[in-house]
BADREN-130376 format. One line per 2 residues: number of its first residue (from 1); their letters; for each residue x, y, z of N, C-alpha, C, O, CB. Coordinates in nm, 3 decimals, decimal comma. Glycine has a CB too. Layout:
BEGIN
NUM> a> X:Y:Z:X:Y:Z:X:Y:Z:X:Y:Z:X:Y:Z; ...
***
This chain:
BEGIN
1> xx> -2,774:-4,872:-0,655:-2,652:-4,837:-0,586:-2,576:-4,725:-0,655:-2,491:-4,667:-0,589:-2,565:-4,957:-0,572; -2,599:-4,686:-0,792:-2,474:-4,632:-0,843:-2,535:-4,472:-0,814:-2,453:-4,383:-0,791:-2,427:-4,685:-1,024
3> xx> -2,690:-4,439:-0,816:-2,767:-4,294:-0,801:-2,674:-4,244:-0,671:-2,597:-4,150:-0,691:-2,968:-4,306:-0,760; -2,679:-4,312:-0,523:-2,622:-4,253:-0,421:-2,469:-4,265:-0,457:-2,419:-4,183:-0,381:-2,667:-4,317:-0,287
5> xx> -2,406:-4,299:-0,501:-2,254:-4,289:-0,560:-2,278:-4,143:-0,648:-2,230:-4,042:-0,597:-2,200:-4,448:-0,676; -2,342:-4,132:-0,765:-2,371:-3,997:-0,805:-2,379:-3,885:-0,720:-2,313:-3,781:-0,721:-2,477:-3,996:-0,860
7> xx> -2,465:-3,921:-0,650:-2,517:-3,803:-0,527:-2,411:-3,773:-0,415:-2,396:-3,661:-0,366:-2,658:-3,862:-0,435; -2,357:-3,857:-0,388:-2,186:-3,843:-0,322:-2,123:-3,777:-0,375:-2,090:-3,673:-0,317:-2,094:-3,949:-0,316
9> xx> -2,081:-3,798:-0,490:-1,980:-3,731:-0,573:-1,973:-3,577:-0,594:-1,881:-3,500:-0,566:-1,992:-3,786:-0,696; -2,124:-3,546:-0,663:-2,177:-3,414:-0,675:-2,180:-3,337:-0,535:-2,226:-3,222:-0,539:-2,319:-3,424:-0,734
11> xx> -2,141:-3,381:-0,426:-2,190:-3,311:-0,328:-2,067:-3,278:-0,254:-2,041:-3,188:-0,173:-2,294:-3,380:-0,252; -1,990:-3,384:-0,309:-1,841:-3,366:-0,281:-1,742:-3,237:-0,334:-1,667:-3,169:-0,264:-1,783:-3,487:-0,338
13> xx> -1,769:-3,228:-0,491:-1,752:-3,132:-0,578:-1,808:-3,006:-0,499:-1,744:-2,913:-0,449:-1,821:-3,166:-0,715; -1,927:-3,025:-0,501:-1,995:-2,895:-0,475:-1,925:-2,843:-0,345:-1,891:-2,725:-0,337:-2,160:-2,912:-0,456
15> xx> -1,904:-2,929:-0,247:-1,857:-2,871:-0,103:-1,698:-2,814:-0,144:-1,647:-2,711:-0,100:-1,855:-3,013:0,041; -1,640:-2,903:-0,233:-1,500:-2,865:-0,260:-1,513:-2,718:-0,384:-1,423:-2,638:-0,359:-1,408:-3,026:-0,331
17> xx> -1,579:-2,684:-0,472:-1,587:-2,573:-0,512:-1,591:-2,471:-0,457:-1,702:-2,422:-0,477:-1,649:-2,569:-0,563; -1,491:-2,367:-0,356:-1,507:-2,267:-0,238:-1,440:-2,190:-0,366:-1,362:-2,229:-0,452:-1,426:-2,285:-0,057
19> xx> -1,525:-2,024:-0,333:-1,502:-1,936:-0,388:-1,358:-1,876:-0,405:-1,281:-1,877:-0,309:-1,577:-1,874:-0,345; -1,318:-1,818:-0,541:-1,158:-1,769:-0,493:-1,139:-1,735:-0,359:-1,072:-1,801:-0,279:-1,106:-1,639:-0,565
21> xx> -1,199:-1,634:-0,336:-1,150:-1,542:-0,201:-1,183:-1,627:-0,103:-1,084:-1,613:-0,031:-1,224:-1,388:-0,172; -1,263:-1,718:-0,039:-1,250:-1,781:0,070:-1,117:-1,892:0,080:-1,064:-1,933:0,183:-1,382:-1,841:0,085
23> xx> -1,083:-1,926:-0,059:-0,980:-2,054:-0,096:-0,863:-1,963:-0,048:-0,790:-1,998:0,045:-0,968:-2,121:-0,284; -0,847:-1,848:-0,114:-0,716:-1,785:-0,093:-0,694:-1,719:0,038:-0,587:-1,750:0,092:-0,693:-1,688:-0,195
25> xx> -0,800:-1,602:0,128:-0,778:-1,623:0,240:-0,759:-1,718:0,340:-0,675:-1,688:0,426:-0,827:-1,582:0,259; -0,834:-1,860:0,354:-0,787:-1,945:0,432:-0,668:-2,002:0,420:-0,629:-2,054:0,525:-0,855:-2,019:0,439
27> xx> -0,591:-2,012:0,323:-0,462:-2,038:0,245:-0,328:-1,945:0,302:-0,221:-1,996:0,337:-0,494:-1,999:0,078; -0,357:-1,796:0,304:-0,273:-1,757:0,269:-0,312:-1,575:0,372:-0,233:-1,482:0,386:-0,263:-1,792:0,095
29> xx> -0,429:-1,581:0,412:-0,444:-1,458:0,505:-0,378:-1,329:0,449:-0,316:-1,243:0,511:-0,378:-1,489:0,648; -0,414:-1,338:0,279:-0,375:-1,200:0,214:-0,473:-1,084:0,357:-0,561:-1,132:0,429:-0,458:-1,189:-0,006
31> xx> -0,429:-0,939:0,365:-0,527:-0,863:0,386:-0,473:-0,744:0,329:-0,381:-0,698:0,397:-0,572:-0,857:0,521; -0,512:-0,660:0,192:-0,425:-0,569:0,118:-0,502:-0,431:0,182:-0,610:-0,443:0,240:-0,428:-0,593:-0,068
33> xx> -0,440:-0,306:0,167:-0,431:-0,206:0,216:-0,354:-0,121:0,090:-0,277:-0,167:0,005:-0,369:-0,222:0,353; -0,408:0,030:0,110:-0,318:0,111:0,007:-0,280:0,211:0,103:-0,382:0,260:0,153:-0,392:0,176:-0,138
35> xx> -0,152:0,271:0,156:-0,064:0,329:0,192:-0,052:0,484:0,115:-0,069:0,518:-0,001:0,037:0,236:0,179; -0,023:0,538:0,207:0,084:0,685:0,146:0,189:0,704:0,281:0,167:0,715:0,402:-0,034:0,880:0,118
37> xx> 0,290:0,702:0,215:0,376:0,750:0,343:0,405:0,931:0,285:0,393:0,972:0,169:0,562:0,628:0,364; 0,432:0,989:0,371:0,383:1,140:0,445:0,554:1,165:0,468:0,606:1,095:0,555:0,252:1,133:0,632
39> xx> 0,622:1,238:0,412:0,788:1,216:0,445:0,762:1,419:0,494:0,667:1,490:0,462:0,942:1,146:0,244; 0,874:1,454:0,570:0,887:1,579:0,693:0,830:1,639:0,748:0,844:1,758:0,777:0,930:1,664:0,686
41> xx> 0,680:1,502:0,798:0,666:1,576:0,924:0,589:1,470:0,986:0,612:1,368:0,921:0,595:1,726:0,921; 0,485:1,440:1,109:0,400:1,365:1,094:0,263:1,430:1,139:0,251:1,536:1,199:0,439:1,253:1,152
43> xx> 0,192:1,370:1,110:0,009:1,401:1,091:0,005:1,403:1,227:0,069:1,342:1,312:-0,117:1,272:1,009; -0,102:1,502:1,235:-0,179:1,472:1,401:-0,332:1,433:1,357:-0,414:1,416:1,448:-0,185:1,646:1,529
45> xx> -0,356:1,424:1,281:-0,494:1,340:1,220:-0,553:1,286:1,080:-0,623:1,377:1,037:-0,591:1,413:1,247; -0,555:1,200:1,008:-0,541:1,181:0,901:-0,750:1,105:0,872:-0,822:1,058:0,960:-0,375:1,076:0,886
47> xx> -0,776:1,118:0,764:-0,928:1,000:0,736:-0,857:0,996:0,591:-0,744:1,025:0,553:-1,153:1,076:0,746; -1,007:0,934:0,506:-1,004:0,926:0,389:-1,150:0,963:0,359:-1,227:0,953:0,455:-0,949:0,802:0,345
49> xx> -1,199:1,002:0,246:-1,329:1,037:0,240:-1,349:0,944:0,106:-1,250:0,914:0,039:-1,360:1,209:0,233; -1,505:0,890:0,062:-1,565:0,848:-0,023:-1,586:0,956:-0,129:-1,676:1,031:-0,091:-1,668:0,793:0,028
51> xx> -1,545:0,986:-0,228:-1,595:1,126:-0,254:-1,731:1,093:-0,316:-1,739:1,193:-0,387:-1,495:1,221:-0,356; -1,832:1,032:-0,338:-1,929:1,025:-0,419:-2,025:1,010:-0,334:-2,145:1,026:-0,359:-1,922:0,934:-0,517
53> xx> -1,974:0,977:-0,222:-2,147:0,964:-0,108:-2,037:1,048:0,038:-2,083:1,050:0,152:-2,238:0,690:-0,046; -1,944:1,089:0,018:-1,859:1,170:0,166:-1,869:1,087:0,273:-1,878:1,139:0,384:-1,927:1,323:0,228
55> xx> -1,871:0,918:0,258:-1,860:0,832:0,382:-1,677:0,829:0,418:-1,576:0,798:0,355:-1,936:0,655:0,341; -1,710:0,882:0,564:-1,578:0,923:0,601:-1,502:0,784:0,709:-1,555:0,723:0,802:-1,599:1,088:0,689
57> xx> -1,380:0,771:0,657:-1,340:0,666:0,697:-1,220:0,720:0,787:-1,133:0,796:0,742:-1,315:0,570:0,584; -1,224:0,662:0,957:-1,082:0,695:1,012:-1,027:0,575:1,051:-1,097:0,490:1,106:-1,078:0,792:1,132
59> xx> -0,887:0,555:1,026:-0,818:0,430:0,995:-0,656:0,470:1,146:-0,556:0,533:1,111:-0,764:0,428:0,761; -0,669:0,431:1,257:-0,584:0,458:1,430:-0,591:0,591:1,451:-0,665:0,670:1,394:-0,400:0,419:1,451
61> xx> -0,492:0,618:1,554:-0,495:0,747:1,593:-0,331:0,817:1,534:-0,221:0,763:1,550:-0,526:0,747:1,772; -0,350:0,915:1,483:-0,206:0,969:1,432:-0,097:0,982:1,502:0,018:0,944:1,481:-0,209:1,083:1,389
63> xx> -0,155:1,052:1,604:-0,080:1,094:1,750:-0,020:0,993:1,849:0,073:1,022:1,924:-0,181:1,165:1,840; -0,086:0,857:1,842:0,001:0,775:1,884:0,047:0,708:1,825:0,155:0,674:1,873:-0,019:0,723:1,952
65> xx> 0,017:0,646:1,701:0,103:0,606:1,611:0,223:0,611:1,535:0,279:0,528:1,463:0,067:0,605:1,571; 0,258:0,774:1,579:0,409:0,829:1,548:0,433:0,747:1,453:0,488:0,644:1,493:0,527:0,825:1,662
67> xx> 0,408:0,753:1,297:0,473:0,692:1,194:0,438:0,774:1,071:0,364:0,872:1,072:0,436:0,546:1,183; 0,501:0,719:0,956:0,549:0,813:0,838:0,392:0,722:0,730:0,312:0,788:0,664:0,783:0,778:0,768
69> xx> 0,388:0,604:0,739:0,257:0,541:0,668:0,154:0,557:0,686:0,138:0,541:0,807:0,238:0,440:0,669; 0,073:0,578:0,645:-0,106:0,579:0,667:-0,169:0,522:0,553:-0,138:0,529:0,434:-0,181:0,738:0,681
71> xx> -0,306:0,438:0,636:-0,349:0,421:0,545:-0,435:0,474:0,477:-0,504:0,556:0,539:-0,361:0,353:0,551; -0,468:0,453:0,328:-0,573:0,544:0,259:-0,760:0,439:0,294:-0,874:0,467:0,334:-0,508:0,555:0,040
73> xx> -0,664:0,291:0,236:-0,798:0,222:0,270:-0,765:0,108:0,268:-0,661:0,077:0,209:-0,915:0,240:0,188; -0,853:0,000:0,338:-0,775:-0,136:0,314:-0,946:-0,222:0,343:-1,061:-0,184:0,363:-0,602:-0,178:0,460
75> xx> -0,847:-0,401:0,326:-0,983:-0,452:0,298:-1,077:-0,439:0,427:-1,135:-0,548:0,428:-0,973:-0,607:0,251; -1,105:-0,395:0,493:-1,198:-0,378:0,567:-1,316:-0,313:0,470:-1,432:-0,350:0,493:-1,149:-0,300:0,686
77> xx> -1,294:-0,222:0,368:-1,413:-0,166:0,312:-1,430:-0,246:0,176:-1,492:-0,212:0,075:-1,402:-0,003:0,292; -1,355:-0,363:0,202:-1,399:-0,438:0,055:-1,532:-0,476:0,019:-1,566:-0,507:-0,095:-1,336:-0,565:0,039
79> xx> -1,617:-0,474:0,134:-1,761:-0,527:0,081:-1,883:-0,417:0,011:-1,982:-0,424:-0,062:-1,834:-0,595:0,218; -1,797:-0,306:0,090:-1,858:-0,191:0,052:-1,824:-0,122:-0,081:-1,875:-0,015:-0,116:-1,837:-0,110:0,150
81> xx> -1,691:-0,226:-0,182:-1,696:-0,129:-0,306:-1,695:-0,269:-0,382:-1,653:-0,274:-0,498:-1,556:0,005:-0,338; -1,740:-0,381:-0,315:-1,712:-0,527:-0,421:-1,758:-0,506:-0,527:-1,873:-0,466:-0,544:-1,774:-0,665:-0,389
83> xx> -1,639:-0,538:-0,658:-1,668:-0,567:-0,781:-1,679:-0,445:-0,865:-1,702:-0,440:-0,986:-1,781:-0,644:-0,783; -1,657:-0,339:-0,775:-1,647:-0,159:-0,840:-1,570:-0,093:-0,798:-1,499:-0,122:-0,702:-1,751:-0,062:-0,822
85> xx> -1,565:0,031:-0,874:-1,427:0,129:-0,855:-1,488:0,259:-0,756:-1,606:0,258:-0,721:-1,355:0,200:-1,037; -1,409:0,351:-0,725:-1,458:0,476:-0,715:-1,316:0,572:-0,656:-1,201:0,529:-0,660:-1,600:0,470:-0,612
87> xx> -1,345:0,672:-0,615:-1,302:0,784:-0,599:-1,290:0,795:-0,424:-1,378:0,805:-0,338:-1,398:0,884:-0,680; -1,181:0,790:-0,415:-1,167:0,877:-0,266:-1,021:0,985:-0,232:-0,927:1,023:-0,301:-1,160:0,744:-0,135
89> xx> -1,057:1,003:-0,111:-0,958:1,145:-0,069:-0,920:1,117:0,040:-0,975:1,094:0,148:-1,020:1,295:-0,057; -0,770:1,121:-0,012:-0,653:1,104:0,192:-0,650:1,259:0,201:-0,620:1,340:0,114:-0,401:1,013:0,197
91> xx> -0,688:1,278:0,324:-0,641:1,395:0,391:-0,577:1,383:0,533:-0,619:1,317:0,627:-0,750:1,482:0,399; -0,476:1,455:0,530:-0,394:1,441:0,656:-0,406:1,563:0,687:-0,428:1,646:0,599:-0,249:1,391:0,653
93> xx> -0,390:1,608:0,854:-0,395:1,738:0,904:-0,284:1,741:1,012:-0,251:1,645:1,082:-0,539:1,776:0,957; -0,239:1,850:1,015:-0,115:1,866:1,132:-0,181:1,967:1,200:-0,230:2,061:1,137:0,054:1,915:1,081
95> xx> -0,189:1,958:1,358:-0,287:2,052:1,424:-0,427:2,130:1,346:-0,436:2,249:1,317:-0,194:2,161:1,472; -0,487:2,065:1,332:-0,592:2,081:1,257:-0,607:2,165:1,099:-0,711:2,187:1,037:-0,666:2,136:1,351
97> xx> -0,483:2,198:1,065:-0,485:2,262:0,935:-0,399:2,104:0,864:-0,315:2,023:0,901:-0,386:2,451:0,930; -0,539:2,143:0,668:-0,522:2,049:0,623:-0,326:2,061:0,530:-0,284:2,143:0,448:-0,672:2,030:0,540
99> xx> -0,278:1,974:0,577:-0,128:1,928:0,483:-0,143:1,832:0,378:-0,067:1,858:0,284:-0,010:1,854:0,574; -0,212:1,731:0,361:-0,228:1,645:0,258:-0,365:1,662:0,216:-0,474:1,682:0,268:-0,194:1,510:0,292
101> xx> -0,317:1,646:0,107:-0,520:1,662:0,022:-0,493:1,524:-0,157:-0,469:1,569:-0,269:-0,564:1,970:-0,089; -0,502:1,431:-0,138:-0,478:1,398:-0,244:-0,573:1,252:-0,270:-0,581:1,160:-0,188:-0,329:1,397:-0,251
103> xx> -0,647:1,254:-0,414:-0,709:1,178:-0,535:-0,676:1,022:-0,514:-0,557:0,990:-0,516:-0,642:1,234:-0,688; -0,758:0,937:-0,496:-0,743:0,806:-0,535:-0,851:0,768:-0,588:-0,956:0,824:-0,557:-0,707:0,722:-0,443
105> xx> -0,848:0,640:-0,703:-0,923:0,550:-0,763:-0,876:0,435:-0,720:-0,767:0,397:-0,761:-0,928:0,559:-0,896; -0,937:0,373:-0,645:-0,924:0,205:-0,579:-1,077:0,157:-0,637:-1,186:0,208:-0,661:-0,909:0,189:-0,357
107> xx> -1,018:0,043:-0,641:-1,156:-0,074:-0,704:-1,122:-0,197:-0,609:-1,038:-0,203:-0,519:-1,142:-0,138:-0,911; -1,210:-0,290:-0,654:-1,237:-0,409:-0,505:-1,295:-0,521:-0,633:-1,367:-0,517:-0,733:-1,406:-0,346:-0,329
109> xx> -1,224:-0,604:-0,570:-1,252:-0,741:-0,654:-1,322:-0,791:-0,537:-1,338:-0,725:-0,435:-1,112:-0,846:-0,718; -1,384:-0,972:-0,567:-1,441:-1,024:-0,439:-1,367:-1,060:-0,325:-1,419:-1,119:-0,230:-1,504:-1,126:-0,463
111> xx> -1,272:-1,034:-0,329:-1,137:-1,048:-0,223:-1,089:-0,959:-0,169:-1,073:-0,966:-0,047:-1,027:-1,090:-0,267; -1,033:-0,800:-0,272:-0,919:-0,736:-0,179:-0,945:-0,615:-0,342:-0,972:-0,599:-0,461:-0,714:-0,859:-0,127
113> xx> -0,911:-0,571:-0,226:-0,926:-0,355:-0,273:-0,780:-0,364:-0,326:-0,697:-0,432:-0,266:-0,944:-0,183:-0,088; -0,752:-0,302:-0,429:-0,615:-0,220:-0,494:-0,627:-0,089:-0,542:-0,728:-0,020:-0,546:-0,556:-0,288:-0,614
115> xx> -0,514:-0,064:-0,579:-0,492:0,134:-0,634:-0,495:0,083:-0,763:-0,443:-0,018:-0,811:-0,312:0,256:-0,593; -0,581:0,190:-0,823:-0,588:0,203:-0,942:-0,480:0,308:-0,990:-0,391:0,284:-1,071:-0,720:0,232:-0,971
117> xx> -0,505:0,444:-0,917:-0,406:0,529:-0,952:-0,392:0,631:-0,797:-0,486:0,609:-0,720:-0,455:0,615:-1,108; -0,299:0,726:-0,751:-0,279:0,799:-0,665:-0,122:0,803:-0,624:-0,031:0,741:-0,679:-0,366:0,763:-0,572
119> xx> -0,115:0,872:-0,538:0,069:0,855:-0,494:0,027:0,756:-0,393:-0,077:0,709:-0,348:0,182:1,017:-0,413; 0,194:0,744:-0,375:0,239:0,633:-0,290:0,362:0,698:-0,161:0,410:0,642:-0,063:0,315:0,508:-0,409
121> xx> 0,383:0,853:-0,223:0,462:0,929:-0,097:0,433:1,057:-0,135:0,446:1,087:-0,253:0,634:0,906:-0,076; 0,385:1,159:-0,031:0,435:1,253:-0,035:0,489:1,352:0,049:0,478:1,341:0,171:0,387:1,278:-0,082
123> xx> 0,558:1,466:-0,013:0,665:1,554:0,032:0,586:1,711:0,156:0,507:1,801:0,125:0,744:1,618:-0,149; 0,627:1,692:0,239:0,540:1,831:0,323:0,665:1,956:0,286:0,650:2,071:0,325:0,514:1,799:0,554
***
């Protein structure tokens, strides 16, 4: 009797051991994103580029979105940098000439992408 009491137990544990990131999203529906807000004027098209392989990322439409935030990147590409850093590029364009051109280092844990370093506003 006491082996299937063992075997209960362990299986119990095991089902209850859920990874950080599944524990904390079902919990709490973090979804992080890194931002630049864009202050006097607004974009008529904005991406972000990978700079190490140029996988180009476009994140709504500028033009209807009428707003001052954009994003650079968020967890949607977390699986694609899990557990590593790298290099990318916000570029924003106002009628097709480029206005923003600027450097980020974001890294990705098994959960959620953060800024390592880059702005957080800039001036047109």
């Amino acid at each position: 009797m006491k082996i299937p009491n063992v075997v209960t137990i362990v299986a119990l544990t095991a089902s209850v051991g859920l990874d950080a990131c599944r524990e904390e999203t079902v919990r709490t529906a973090i979804y992080s994103s890194v931002n630049i807000s864009v202050l006097g004027d607004s974009l008529t098209d904005y991406y972000t580029i990978r700079v190490p392989n140029s996988d180009t990322i476009h994140y709504g439409n500028a033009r209807r979105d009428n707003t001052t935030s954009y994003v650079v990147l968020d967890d949607s590409y977390q699986s694609a940098l899990a557990n590593s850093q790298d290099r990318f590029r916000f570029v924003g364009e106002i009628n097709n000439a480029v206005v923003v051109d600027e450097e980020y280092v974001i890294k990705a844990d098994e959960c959620h992408i953060s800024k390592v370093s880059g702005k957080e506003e800039v001036q047109l």
